[in-house]
C-alpha positions as CSV (number, residue, x, y, z in Angstrom):
1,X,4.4,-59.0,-12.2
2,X,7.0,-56.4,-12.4
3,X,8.2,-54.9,-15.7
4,X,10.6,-52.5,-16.0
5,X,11.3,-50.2,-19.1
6,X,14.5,-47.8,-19.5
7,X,14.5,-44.6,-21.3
8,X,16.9,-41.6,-21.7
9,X,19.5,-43.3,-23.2
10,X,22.0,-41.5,-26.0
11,X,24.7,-40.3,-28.2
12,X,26.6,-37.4,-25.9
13,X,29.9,-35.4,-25.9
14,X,31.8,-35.8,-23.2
15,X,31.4,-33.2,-20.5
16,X,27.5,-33.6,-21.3
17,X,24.3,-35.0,-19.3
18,X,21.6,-37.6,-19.4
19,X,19.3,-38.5,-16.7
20,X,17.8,-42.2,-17.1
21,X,14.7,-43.5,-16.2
22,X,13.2,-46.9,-15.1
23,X,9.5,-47.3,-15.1
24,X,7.7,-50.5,-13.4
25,X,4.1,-51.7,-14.9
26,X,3.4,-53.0,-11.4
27,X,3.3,-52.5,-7.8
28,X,6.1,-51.2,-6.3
29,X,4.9,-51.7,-2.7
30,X,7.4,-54.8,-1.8
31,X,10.4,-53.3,-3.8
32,X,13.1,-52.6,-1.1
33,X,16.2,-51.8,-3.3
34,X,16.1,-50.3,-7.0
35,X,20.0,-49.8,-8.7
36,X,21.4,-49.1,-11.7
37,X,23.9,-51.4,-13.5
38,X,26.1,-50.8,-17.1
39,X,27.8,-53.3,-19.1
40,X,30.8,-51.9,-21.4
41,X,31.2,-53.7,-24.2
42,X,33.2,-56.8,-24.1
43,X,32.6,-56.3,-19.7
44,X,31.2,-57.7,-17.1
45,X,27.5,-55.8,-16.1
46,X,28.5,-53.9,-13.0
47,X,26.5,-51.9,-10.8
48,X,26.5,-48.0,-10.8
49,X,24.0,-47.2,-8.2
50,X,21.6,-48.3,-5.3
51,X,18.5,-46.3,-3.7
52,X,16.7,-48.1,-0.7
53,X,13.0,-48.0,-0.2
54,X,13.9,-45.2,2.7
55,X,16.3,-43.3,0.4
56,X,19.7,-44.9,1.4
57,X,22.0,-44.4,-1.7
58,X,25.2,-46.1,-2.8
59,X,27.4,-45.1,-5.5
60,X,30.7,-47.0,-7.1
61,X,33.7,-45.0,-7.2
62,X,34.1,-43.9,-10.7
63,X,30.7,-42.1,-10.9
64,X,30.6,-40.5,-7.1
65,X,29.8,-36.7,-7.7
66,X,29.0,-37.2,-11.0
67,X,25.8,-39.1,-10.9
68,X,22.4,-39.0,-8.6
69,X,20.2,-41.6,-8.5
70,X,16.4,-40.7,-7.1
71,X,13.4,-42.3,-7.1
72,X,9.6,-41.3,-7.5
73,X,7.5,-44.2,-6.0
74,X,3.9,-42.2,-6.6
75,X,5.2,-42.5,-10.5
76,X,7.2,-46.1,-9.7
77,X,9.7,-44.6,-11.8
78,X,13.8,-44.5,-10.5
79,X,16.2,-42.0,-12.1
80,X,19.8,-42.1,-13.0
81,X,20.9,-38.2,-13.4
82,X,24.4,-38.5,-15.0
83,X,26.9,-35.3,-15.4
84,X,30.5,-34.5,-16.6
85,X,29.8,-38.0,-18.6
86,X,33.1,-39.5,-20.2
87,X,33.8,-42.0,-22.9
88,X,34.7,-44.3,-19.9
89,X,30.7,-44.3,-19.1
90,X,29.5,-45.9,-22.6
91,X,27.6,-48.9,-21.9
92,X,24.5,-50.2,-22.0
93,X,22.6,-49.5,-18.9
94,X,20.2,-51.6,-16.9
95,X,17.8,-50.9,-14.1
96,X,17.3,-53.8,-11.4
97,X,14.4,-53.7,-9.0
98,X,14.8,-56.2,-6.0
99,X,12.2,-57.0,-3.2
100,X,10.9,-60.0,-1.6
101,X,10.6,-62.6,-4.2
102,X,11.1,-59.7,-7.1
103,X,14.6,-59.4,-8.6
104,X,13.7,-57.5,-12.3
105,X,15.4,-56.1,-14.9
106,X,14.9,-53.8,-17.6
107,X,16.1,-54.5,-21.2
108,X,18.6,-51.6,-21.2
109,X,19.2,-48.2,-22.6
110,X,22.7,-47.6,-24.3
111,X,24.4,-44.6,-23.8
112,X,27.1,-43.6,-25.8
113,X,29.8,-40.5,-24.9
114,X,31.9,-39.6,-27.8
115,X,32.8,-36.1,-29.6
């Protein structure tokens, strides 16, 4: 069974970086689409960012050239490099990890951008 746990999470200032990662305790071999979601307080969880299992990425508007998302499937680990952050990206973010008959989630890491 899949398990997933965040890290990277944080207090920045605006302007400043984080990268995010989201490591599985099992096989990733029939994962097909890791992403990244966020939940702002008092929001719906929405997602941030997709990576296929052949390196396809999608990003939502509001982070597009700000964040990258990569994945290392030797250490089943996917990554959420985030730049220029703004107090607009404070949430708590989740990593999803969907497959056939796998659709996982990690607890979530809360980042926090404030001077």
């Amino acid at each position: 069974q899949v398990q997933l746990v965040e890290s990277g999470g944080g207090l920045v200032q605006p302007g400043g970086s984080l990268r995010l990662s989201c490591a599985s305790s099992g096989s990733i071999a029939s994962i097909t689409v890791m992403g990244w979601y966020r939940q702002a307080p008092g929001k719906e969880r929405d997602l941030v960012a997709l990576i296929t299992s052949v390196g396809i990425t999608q990003y939502v508007e509001p982070v597009k050239g700000r964040f990258t998302i990569s994945r290392d499937n030797a250490k089943k680990t996917v990554y959420l490099q985030m730049n220029s952050l703004k107090p607009a990206d404070t949430a708590v973010y989740y990593c999803r990890f969907m497959g056939a008959g796998i659709d996982t989630w990690g607890k979530g890491t809360l980042v926090t951008v404030s001077s």
